[in-house]
PADO-801312 format. One record per residue (C-alpha): residue in one letter; residue number from 1; x, y, z. Coordinates in nm, 2 decimals, decimal comma. Layout:
BEGIN
+------+-----+--------+--------+--------+
| rest |  nr |     xx |     yy |     zz |
+------+-----+--------+--------+--------+
|    A | NUM |      X |      Y |      Z |
...
+------+-----+--------+--------+--------+
end
This chain:
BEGIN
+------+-----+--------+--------+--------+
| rest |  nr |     xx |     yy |     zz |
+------+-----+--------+--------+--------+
|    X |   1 |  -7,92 |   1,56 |  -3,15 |
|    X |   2 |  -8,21 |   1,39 |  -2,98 |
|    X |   3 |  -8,19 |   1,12 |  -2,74 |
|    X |   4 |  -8,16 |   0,79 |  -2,91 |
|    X |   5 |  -7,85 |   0,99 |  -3,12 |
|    X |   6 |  -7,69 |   1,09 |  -2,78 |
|    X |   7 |  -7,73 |   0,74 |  -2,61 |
|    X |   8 |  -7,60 |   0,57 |  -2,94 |
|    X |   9 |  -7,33 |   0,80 |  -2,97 |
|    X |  10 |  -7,25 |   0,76 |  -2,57 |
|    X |  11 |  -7,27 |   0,38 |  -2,60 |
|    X |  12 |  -7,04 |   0,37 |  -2,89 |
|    X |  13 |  -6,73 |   0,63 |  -2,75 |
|    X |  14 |  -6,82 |   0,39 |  -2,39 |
|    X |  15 |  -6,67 |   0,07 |  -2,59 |
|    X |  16 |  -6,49 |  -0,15 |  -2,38 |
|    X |  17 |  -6,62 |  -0,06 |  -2,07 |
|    X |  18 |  -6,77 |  -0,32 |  -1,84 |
|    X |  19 |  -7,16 |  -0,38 |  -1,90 |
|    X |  20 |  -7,31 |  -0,30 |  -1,58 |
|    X |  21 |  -7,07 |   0,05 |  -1,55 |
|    X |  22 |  -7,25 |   0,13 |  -1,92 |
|    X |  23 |  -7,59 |   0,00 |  -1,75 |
|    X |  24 |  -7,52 |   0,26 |  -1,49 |
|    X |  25 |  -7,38 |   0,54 |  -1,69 |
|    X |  26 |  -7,72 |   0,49 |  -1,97 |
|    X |  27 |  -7,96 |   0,48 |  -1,66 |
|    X |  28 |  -7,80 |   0,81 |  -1,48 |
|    X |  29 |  -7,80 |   0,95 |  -1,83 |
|    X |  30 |  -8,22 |   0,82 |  -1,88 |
|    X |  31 |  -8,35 |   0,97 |  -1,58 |
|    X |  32 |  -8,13 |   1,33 |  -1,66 |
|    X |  33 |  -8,35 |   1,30 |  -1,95 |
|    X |  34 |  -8,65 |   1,22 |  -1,80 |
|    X |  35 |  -8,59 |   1,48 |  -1,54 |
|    X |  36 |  -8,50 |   1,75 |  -1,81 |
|    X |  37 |  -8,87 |   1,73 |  -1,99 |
|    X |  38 |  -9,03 |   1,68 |  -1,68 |
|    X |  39 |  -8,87 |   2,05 |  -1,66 |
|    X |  40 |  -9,01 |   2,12 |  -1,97 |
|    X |  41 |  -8,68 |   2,11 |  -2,16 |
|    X |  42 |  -8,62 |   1,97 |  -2,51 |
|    X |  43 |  -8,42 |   1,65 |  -2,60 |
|    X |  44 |  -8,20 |   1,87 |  -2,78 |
|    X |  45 |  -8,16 |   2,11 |  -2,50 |
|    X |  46 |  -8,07 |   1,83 |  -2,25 |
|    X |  47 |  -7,82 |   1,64 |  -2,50 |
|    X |  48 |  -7,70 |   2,02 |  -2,51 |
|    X |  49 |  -7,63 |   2,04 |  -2,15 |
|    X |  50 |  -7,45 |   1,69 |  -2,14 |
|    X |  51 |  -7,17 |   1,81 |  -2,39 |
|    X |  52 |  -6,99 |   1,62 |  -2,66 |
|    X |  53 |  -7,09 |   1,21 |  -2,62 |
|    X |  54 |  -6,69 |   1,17 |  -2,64 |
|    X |  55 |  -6,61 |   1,42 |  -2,41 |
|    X |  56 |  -6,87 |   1,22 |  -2,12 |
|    X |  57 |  -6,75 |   0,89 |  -2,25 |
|    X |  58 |  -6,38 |   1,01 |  -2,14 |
|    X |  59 |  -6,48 |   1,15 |  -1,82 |
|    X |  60 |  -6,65 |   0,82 |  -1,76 |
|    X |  61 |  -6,35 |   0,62 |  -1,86 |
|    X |  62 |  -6,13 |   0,83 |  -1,62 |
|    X |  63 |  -6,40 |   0,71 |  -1,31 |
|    X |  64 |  -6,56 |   1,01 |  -1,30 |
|    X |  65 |  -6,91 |   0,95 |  -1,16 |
|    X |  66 |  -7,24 |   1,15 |  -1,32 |
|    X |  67 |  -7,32 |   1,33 |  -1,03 |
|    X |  68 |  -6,97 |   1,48 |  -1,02 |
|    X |  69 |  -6,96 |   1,53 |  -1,43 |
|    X |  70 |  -7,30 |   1,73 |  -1,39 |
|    X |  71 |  -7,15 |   1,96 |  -1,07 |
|    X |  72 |  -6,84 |   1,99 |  -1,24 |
|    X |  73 |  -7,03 |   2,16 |  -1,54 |
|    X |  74 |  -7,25 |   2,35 |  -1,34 |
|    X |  75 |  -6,95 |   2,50 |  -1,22 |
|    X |  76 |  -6,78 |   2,53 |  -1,56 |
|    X |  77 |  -7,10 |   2,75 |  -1,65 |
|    X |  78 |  -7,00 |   2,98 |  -1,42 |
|    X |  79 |  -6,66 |   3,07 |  -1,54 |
|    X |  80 |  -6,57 |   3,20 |  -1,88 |
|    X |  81 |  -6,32 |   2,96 |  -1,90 |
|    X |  82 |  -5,96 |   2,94 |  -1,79 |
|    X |  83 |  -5,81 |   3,27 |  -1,64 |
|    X |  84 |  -5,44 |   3,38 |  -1,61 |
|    X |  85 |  -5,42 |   3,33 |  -1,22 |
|    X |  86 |  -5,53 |   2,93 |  -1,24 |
|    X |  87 |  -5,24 |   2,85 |  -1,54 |
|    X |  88 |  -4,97 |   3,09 |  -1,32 |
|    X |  89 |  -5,07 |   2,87 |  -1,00 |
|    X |  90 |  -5,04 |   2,55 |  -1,14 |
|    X |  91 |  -4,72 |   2,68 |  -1,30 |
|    X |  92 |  -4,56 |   2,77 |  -0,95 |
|    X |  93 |  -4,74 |   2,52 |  -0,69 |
|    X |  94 |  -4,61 |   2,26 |  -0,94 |
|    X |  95 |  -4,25 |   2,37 |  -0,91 |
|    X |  96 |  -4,29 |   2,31 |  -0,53 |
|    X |  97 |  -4,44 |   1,99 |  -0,57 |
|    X |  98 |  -4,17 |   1,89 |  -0,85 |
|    X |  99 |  -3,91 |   1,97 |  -0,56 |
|    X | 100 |  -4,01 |   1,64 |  -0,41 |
|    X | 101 |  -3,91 |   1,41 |  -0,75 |
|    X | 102 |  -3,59 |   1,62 |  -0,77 |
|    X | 103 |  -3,53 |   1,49 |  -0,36 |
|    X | 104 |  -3,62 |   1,17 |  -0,46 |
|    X | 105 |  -3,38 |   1,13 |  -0,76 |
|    X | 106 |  -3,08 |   1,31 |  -0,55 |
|    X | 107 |  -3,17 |   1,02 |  -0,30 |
|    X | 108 |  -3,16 |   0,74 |  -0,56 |
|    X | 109 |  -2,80 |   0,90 |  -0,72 |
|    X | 110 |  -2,66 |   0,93 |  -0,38 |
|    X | 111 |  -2,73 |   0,59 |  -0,28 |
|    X | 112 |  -2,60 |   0,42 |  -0,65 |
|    X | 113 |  -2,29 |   0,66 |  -0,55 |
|    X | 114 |  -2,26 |   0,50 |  -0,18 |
|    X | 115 |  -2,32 |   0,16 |  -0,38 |
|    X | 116 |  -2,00 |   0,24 |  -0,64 |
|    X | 117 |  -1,80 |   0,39 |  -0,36 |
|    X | 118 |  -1,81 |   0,08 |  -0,11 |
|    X | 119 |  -1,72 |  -0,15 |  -0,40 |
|    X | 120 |  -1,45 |   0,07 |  -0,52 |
|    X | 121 |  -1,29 |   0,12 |  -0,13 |
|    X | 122 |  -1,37 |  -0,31 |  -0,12 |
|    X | 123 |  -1,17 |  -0,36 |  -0,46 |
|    X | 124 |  -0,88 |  -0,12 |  -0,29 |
|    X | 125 |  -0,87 |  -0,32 |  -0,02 |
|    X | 126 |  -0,84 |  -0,64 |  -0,17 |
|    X | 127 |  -0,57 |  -0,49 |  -0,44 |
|    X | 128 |  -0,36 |  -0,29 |  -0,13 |
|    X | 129 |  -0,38 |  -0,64 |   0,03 |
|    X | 130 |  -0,26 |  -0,83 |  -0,31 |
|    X | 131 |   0,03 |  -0,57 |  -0,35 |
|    X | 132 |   0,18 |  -0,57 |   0,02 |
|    X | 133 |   0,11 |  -0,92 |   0,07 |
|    X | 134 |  -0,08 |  -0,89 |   0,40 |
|    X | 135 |  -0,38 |  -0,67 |   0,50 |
|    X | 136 |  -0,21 |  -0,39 |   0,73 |
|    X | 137 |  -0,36 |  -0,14 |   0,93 |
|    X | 138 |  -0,57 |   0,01 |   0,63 |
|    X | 139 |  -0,79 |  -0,32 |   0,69 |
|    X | 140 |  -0,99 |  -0,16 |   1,05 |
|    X | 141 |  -1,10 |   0,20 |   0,84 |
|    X | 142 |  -1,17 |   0,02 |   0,47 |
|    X | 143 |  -1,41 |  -0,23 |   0,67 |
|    X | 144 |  -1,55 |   0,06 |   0,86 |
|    X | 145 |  -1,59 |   0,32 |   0,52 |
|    X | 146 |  -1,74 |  -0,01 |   0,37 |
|    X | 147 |  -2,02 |  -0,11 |   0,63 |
|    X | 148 |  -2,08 |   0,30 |   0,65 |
|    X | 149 |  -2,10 |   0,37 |   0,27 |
|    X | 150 |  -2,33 |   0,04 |   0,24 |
|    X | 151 |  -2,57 |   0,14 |   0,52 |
|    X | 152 |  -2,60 |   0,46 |   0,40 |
|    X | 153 |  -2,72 |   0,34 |   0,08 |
|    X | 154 |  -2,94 |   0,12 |   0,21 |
|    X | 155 |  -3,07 |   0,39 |   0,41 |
|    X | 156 |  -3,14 |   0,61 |   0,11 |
|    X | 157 |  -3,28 |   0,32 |  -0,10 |
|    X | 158 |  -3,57 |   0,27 |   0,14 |
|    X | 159 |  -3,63 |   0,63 |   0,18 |
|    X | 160 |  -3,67 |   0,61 |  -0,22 |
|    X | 161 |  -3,87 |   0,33 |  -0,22 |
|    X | 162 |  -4,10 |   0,46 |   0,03 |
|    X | 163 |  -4,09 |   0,82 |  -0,14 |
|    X | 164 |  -4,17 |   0,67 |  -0,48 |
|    X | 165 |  -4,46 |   0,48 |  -0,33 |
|    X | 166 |  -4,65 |   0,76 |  -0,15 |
|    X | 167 |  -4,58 |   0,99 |  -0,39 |
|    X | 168 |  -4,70 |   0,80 |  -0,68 |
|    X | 169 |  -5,01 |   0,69 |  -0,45 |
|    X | 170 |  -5,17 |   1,07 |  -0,46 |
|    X | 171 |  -5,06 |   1,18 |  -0,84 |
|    X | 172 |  -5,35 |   1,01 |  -1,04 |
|    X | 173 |  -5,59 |   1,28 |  -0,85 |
|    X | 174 |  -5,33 |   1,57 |  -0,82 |
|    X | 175 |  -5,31 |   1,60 |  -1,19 |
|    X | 176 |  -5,69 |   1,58 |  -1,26 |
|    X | 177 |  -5,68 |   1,89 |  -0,98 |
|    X | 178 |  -5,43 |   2,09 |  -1,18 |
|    X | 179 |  -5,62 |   1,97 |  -1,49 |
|    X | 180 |  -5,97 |   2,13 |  -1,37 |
|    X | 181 |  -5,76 |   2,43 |  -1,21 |
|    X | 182 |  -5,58 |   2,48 |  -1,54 |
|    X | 183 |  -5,89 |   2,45 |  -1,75 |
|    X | 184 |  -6,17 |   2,63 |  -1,54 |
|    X | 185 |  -5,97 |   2,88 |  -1,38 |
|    X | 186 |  -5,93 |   2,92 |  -0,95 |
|    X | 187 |  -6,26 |   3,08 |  -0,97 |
|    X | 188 |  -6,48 |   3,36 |  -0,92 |
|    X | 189 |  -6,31 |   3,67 |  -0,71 |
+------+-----+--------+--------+--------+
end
């Protein structure tokens, strides 16, 4: 496919993309081109070396920048593609890193437990004090269970929230690094 092809094809996968990021991404794209048969390459060669129009367009979409799309497949050139150690690593460094959801869930479970408990121990007190007639010296240790069970869970809900929000805050890039692991391999020995 020549250039006009590529660019029309490019423009088309690119869709709703803002205008001056297509601007950007068509003039990066343009002087690859022009840089290409100022090497003494073909059109056909360079639209080659770019890869599927779709394939850029989704890179693009994903924020990628062209400088980094062009190193990343100068790298990819150098691996025969994906290799048994990459997939096993991902596989068991993701089990560590899973570890920390499991925490967070236990955290968010033990604190809905806390939550349960203090209203259970707060409905026993107010039945035990409906039965007898007065509150007796069960009142002191229900208060006590109470304030502890509902610190505690408030404890643990913050620690959730605050788990949730930094660990959502690095995943977007941690699985586009196990994606490129996964697909090119940890590299050459």
């Amino acid at each position: 496919m020549n250039k006009t092809e590529y660019f029309k094809k490019l423009t088309d996968e690119l869709g709703h993309m803002p205008y001056g990021d297509v601007k950007d991404i068509i003039q990066s794209i343009e002087e690859h081109f022009d840089e290409g048969i100022n090497e003494g390459r073909s059109e056909e060669e360079i639209a080659e070396s770019l890869g599927d129009p779709k394939e850029l367009a989704v890179e693009f979409k994903d924020g990628a920048k062209f400088k980094q799309i062009m190193k990343k497949r100068k790298m990819s050139d150098n691996f025969k593609g994906p290799d048994g150690r990459g997939r096993i690593f991902v596989i068991v460094f993701n089990a560590f890193v899973g570890i920390e959801c499991w925490l967070l869930l236990l955290a968010a479970i033990i604190a809905a437990f806390c939550f349960l408990a203090a209203d259970c121990a707060f409905i026993g007190l107010i039945v035990a004090g409906l039965i007898t007639g007065t509150l007796t010296e069960f009142m002191l240790p229900f208060i006590f269970l109470i304030l502890t069970l509902v610190c505690v869970a408030v404890f643990l809900v913050a620690l959730l929230i605050l788990g949730i929000k930094y660990y959502a805050k690095g995943l977007k890039s941690y699985i586009r690094w196990n994606k490129n692991v996964w697909n090119y391999g940890l590299g050459e020995d």
